[in-house]
C-alpha positions in Angstrom: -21.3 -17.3 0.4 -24.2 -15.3 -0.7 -25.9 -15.3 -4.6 -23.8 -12.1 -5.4 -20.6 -11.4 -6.8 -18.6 -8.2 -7.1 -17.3 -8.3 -10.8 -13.9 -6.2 -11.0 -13.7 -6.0 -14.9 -10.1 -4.6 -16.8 -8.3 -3.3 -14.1 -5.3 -3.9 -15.8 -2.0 -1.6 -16.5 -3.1 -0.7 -20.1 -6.2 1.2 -18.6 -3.7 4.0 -17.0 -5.8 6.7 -18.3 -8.4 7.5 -15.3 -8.3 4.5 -13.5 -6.8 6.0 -10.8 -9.9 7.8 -10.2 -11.8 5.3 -9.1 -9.5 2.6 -7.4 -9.6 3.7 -4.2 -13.8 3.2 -4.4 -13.3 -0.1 -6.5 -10.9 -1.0 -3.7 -13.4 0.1 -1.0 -16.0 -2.2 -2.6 -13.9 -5.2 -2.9 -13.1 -4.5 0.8 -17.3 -4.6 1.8 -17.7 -7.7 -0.8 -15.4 -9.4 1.6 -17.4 -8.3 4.6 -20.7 -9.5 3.3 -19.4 -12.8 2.2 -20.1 -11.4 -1.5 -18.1 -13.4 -3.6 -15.1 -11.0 -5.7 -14.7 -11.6 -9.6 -11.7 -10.2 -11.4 -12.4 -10.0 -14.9 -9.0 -9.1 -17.2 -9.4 -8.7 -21.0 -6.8 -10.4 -23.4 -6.6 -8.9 -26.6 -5.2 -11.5 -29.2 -6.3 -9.8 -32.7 -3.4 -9.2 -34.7 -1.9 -5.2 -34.8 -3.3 -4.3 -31.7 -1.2 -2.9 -28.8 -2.7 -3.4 -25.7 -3.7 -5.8 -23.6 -1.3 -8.8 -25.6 -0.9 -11.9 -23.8 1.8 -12.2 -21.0 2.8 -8.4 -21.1 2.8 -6.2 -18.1 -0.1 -4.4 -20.0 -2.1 -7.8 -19.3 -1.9 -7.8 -15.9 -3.9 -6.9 -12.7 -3.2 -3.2 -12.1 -0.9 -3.2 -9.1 -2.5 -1.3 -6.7 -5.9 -3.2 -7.1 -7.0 -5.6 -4.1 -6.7 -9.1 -4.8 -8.9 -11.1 -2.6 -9.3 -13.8 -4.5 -8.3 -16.5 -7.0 -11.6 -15.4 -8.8 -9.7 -14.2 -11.8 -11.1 -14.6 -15.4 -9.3 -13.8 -18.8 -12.3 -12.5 -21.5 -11.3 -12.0 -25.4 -14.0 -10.6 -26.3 -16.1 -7.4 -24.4 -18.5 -9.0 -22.9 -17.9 -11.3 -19.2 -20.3 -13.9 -20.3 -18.2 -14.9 -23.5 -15.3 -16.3 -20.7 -17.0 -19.6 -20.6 -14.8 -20.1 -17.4 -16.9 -16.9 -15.6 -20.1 -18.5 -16.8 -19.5 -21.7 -15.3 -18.5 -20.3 -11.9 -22.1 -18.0 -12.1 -23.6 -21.6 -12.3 -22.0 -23.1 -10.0 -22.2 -21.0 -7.3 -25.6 -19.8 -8.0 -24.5 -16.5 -8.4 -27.9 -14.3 -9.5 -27.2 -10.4 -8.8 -24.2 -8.4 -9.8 -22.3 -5.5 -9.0 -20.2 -3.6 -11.3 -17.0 -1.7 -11.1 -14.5 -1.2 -14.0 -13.4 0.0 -17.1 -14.1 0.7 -19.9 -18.0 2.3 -19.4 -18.4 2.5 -22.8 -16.9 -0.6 -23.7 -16.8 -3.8 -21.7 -18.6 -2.9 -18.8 -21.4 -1.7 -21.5 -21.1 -5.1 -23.0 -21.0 -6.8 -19.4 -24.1 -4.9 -17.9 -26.3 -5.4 -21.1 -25.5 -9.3 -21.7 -26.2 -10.0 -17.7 -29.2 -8.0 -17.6 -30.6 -9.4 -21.0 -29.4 -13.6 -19.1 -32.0 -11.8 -16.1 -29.7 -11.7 -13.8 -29.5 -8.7 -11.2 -27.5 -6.1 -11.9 -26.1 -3.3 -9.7 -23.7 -0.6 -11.7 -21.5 1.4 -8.9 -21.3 4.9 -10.1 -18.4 6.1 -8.6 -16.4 2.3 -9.3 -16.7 3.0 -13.3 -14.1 4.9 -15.6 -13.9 5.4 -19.2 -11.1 6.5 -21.9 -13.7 9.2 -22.2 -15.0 10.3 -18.7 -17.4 12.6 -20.7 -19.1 9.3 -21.9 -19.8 8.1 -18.1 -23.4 9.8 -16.9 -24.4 9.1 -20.6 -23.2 5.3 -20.1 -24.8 4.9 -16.5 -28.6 6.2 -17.9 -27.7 3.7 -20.9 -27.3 0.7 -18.0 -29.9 2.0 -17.0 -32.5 1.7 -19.7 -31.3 -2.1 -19.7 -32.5 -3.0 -16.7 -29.5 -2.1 -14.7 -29.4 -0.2 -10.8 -27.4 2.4 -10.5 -25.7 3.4 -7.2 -22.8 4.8 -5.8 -20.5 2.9 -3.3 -21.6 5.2 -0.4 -25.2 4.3 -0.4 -24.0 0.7 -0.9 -21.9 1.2 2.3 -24.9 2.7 4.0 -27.6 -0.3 3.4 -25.0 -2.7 4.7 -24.6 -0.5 8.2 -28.1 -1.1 8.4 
């Protein structure tokens, strides 16, 4: 296995809104992850703060969205925004030498903000796919990807990902 991992973060059935925008790409890149021996992270969030109504513990909301590739038994529960807190997902960066990173997800504005900023600020590589991104807020996406950006983060979409591995 290469140094790199695909991180899938809250593809889940509470993020309805949008995600089915972007699953056929996020499914697209899990498919060339698997080509290139690129090791495929599935990041859920669990949201255990009292009063809150999605994402609880063992409801449907919780779960993998069911049209979302499963390739592996990579999967990670998070409680908090950002990947790194999931001291599980930390220790399998370590122990598979994992340094570069690409992104797809929800929320942009949320935990794949969180996600991008904390790996790029722990100097790993990071590599935010464009089109593999969604939001609650869509409008909050090309203002999102220039805030990756800014952090140290590449931005490019799946197709010219495709393209360099034809090469």
């Amino acid at each position: 296995m290469q140094e790199k991992a695909l991180v899938v973060i809250d593809i889940q059935n509470d993020i309805t809104k949008h995600y089915k925008d972007v699953i056929g790409n996020i499914n697209a890149a899990i498919d060339w992850a698997v080509q290139t021996d690129t090791h495929v992270v599935y990041i859920r969030h669990e949201n255990v703060s009292a009063g809150t109504r999605t994402f609880k513990p063992g409801t449907r909301g919780a779960e993998l969205a069911p049209d979302l590739n499963i390739v592996s038994e990579n999967v990670f529960t998070k409680y908090k925004g950002n990947a790194l807190s999931c001291e599980e997902f930390a220790d399998f960066i370590s122990t598979h030498g994992i340094k570069d990173f690409y992104i797809a997800g929800a929320d942009a504005v949320a935990c794949v903000k969180s996600t991008c900023y904390n790996l790029c600020k722990a100097h790993y590589g990071v590599t935010v796919l464009a089109d593999c991104i969604t939001s609650y807020d869509k409008r909050k996406i090309d203002e999102m990807l220039r805030y990756y950006e800014s952090k140290g983060s590449t931005i490019i979409c799946l197709h010219d990902l495709l393209a360099e591995h034809s090469r």
